[in-house]
N, C-alpha and C positions, 0 to 999 in steps of 0.2 A: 656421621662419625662422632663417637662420645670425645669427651673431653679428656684430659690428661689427670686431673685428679679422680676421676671417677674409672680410669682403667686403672691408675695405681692402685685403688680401693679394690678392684675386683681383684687384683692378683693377689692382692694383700689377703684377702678372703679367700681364696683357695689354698693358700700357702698356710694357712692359720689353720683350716681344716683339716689338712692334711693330706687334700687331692693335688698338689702342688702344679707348677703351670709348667706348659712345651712354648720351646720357642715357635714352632709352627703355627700351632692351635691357636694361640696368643695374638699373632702377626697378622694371620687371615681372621680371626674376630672382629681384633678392634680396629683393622687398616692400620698397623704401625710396622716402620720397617725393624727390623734385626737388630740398627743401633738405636734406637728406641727403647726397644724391650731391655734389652741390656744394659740400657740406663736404668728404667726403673727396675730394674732386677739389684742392679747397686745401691741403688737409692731404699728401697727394702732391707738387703742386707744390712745395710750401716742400722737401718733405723731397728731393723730383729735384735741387733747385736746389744744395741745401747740400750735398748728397752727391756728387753728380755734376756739378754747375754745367752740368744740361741744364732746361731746361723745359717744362711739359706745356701745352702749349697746344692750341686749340680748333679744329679744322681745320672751316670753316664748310662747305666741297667736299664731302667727305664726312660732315659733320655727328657728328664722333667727338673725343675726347680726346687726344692722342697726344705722343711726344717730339718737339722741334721739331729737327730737324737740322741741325747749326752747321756 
């Protein structure tokens, strides 16, 4: 089981690239439940927002996490 800063990194990294993360995908990789993910999914958000003044939001279409494109 990786550790918690090192999966927030990886989601951080796919969100940044612009492959953005599933909550599924995500869950069964790193062994984290649902409210887990969902935390670091917040914890991203705040920090996208303050850093970058971009937001991660929830693309229902593809059902993925991703940067919302301003």
């Amino acid at each position: 089981m990786k550790n918690k800063s090192y999966i927030v990194l990886l989601m951080y990294d796919a969100i940044r690239m612009g492959t953005g993360v599933k909550i599924d995908e995500c869950c069964e990789m790193y062994d984290i439940s649902v409210a887990t993910f969902r935390r670091h999914v917040a914890f991203l958000r705040a920090y996208f927002m303050e850093q970058f003044g971009q937001n991660v939001v929830y693309d229902s279409s593809e059902k993925r996490y991703r940067l919302e494109t301003v």
